[in-house]
C-alpha positions, -999 to +999 in steps of 0.1 A: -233-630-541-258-601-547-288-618-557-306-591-581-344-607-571-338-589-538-337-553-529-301-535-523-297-527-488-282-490-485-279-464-461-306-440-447-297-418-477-297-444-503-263-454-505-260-494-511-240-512-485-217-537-495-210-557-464-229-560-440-215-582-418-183-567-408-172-535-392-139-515-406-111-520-382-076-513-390-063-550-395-079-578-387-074-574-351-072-537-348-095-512-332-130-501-349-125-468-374-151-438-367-149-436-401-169-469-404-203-442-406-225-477-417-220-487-383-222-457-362-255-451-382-266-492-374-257-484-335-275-448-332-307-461-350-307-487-325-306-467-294-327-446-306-356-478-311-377-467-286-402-441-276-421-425-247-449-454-236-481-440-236-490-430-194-524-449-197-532-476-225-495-483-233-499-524-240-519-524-273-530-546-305-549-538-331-561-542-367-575-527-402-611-526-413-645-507-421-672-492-406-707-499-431-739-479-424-769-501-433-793-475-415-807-440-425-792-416-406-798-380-423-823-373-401-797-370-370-763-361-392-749-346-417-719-371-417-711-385-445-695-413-429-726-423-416-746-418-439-764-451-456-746-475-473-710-456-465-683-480-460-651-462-448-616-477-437-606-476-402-578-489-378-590-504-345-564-499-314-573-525-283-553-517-250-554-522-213-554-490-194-531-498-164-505-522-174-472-510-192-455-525-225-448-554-211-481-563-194-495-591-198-529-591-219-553-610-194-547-591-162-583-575-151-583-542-163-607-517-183-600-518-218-595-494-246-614-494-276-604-469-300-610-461-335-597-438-357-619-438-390-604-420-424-638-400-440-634-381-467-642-350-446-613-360-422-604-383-396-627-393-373-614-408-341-638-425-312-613-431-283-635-451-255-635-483-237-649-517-234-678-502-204-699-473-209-690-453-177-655-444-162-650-440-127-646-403-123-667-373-141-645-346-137-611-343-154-594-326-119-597-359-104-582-380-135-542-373-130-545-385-093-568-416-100-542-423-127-517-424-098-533-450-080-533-476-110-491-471-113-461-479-091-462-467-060-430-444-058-415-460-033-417-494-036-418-493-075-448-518-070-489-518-078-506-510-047-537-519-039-542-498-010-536-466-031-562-481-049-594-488-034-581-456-008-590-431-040-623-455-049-637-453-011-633-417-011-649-417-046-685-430-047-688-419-085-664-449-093-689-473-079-702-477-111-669-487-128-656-504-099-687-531-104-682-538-139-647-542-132-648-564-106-673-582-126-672-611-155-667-589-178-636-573-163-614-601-175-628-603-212-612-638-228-602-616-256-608-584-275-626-598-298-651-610-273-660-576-255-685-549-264-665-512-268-685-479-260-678-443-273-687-438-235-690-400-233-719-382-247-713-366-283-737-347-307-747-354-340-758-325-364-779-329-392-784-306-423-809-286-410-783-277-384-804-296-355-785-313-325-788-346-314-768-362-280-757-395-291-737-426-270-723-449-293-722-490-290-702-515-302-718-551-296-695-578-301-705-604-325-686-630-312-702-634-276-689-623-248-664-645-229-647-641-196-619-657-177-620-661-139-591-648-124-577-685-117-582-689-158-560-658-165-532-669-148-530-702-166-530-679-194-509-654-184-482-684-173-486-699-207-482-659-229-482-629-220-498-613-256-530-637-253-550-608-272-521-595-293-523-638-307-562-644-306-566-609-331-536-616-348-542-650-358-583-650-362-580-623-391-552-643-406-571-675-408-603-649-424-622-652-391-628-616-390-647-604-362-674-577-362-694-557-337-728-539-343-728-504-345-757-491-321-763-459-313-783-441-285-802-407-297-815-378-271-830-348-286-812-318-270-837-303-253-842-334-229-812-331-215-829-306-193-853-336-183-834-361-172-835-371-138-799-380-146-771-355-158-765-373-193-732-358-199-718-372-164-691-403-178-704-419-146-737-427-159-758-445-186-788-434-202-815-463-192-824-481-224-861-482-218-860-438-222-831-441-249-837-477-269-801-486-288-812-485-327-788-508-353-767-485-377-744-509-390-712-535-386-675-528-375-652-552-395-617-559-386-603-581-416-565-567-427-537-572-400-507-545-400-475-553-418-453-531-388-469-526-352-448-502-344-458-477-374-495-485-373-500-496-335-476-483-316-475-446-336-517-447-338-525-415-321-565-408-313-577-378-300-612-370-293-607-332-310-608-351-346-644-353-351-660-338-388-684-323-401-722-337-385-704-353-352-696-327-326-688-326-285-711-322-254-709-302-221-688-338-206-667-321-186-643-355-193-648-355-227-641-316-228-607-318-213-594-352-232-601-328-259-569-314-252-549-336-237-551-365-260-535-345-289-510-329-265-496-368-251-488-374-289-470-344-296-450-348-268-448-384-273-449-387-312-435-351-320-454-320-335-460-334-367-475-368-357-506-367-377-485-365-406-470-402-400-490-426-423-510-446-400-523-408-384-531-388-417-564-383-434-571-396-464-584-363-476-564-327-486-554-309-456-546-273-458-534-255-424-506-232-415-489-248-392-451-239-401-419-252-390-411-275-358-391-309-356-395-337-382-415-309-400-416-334-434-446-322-452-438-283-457-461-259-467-498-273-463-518-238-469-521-247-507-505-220-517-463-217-519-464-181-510-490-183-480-475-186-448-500-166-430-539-161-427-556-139-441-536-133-471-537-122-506-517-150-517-552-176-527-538-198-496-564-224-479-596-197-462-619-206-437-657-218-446-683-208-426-708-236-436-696-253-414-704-236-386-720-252-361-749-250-341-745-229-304-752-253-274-785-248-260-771-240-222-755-213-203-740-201-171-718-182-151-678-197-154-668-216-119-659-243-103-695-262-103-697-299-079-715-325-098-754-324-101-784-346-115-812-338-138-832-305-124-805-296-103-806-327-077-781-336-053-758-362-075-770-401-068-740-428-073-758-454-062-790-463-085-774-467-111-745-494-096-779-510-080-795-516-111-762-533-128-759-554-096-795-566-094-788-581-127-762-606-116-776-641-108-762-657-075-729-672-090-719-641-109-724-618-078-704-644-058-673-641-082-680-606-076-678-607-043-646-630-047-626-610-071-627-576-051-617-599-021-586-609-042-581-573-055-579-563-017-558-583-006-529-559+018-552-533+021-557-516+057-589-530+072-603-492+074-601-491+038-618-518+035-646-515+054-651-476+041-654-496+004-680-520+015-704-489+031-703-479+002-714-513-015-738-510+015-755-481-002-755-498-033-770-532-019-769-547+020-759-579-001-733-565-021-713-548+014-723-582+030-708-603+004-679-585+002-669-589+038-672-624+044-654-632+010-625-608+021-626-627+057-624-662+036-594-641+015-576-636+046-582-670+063 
């Protein structure tokens, strides 16, 4: 019996469906009809469920909110999104970076922490993690350290040895590898972890004046850690630990918030540094570059369908607008491109047309044509295909120009250097973290790169821990007896 309160099931075109229950078959026990098109549509829907997994950050969770400015912040951007007392809707994805779709949430792992916020000059998408380094600074190197975090092709399995074989030939990871191996590598969940923009950005203000800016998200809800022995208890009890702790916080109105900080450098002094402060490797010291408070990150509105608004959430570092611009990172400079170019292979040409990806805001372009093209003309004009034209279709504006980068240089392939030209130095920086950790911490340290070890070839090992040498005699020290205890 219909019940008219509910909505008529139909078709993909519209038509209503009258039983859905029961295939068309001639006779009762005769074979199924190809003319039965409600279930041949039913069948090729479903194998069709699924799409390309994201490479990197493919297990994800994620929720609505806002991003309010409390701070004045004309005098370093022309952003209207961050200007004072803005308040502008955003969706949050969370992710680990190595894992696959059917990860499980607490495994030790850098985080994602991406937002993509809808201004009314555009989206706006910071795509960063929960540290403020990564472990390599040039792009050439990513594919191939992205290698070493996935199944080894023959044995289809994780391998540790590929791992810490790339990281002992790679000082720059040091850095990284540290955090990592740290507390907060194992963050309880995503609500209790700090996210950074990580790479070096520019704001401009009116006057057309560049800024270098890192961006900081501060957890308000304190940072908590599990130990590796706590995360498999939790990992034996769910494997969506994160996915429930978001989920079910911001459905009882616990909704948690991270303080918006920012870093400022004016752009001349990034000829000062003793540091190169576009290298993803390092962090600007907070005594040269204190954090100032801009505002609060909310998440308070779940999804209604993860797979249109989480798993279809595309970011790309190329959607910035007008005030918030890009820096000589060379790793910034190339996920620039290859961001957006993962989601049109992955999502399709048109992916920032799907709901969750639009702007809130009129876009005029001229793209044409292409599949699942289902927005049509877009240049606001029916007869303008092309650019320029006669036609009064969308035309460029050159207020909003920006500023040219204060540097320059002949094109090749450069290695890495510090401030004023100095051979690159991996090691102070790593140093200065360690020196922080109190005796327990550095022993869990010590104790989870042990665990993360274990199978590796003894060569490996010991070409990792000069490098911890370099860092601190303790740190190589401690690493070898807790990898002897490891192996006892």
């Amino acid at each position: 019996m219909f019940d008219k309160r509910k909505p008529k099931l139909t078709t993909t075109a519209g038509a209503p469906i009258a039983d859905n229950q029961n295939s068309i078959t001639a006779g009762p026990h005769g074979p199924v009809l190809l003319q039965d098109y409600q279930l041949l549509e039913k069948l090729a829907h479903q194998n069709r469920e699924r799409i390309p997994e994201r490479p990197v950050h493919a297990k994800g969770w994620g929720a609505h909110g806002t991003l309010t400015i409390t701070a004045n912040m004309a005098q370093y951007t022309k952003a209207k999104a961050l200007q004072k007392g803005a308040s502008t809707p955003l969706i949050a994805r969370f992710s680990t970076v190595a894992g696959e779709l059917g990860a499980a949430d607490a495994e030790r792992d850098v985080r994602g922490f991406a937002l993509k916020i809808y201004t009314e000059e555009g989206n706006w998408d910071m795509v960063g993690n929960n540290t403020p380094v990564f472990f390599v600074r040039d792009p050439y190197k990513f594919p191939d350290f992205i290698h070493t975090q996935k199944r080894h092709p023959k044995t289809n399995v994780r391998s540790p040895t590929a791992m810490w074989d790339f990281w002992s030939l790679s000082p720059e990871s040091l850095h990284q590898v540290t955090i990592l191996m740290s507390d907060r590598g194992l963050p309880l969940s995503s609500m209790h972890m700090n996210g950074y923009g990580s790479h070096t950005y520019s704001l401009i203000n009116a006057k057309n004046e560049r800024f270098w800016v890192k961006f900081h998200f501060k957890t308000r809800q304190g940072h908590k850690h599990l130990t590796n022995a706590e995360a498999a208890t939790v990992v034996g009890h769910s494997r969506e630990s994160y996915q429930e702790a978001l989920y079910g916080a911001i459905e009882q109105g616990n909704f948690p918030q991270w303080e918006v900080q920012i870093q400022i450098m004016p752009e001349l002094d990034a000829e000062k540094t003793p540091y190169n402060p576009f290298d993803l490797t390092k962090v600007w010291p907070h005594a040269d570059y204190p954090p100032i408070t801009i505002g609060t990150l909310e998440l308070n509105r779940n999804v209604d369908n993860y797979f249109c608004e989480i798993e279809m959430l595309a970011f790309a570092p190329s959607n910035v607008v007008p005030g918030i611009s890009f820096s000589p990172d060379k790793m910034l400079q190339a996920r620039v491109f290859s961001y957006a170019d993962a989601h049109r292979y992955r999502l399709g040409t048109h992916y920032e047309s799907l709901p969750v990806n639009a702007p809130k805001c009129p876009v005029h372009n001229y793209h044409k044509d292409g599949a699942m093209n289902f927005i049509g003309q877009r240049s606001g004009a029916t007869d303008a295909y092309y650019e320029p034209n006669s036609m009064n279709g969308a035309v460029e504006t050159p207020a909003y120009a920006e500023p040219p980068l204060k540097i320059s240089g002949d094109a090749a392939r450069y290695p890495q250097k510090d401030g004023a030209g100095q051979s690159v130095d991996d090691f102070t920086q790593p140093r200065a973290l360690f020196n922080l950790f109190d005796k327990e911490q550095k022993q869990r340290l010590f104790d989870n790169i042990a665990a993360a070890m274990t199978g590796v070839p003894e060569h490996i090992v010991e070409r990792q821990c000069v490098l911890f040498d370099k860092v601190a005699p303790e740190y190589g020290e401690g690493v070898r007896l807790a990898v002897v205890k490891a192996r006892q």
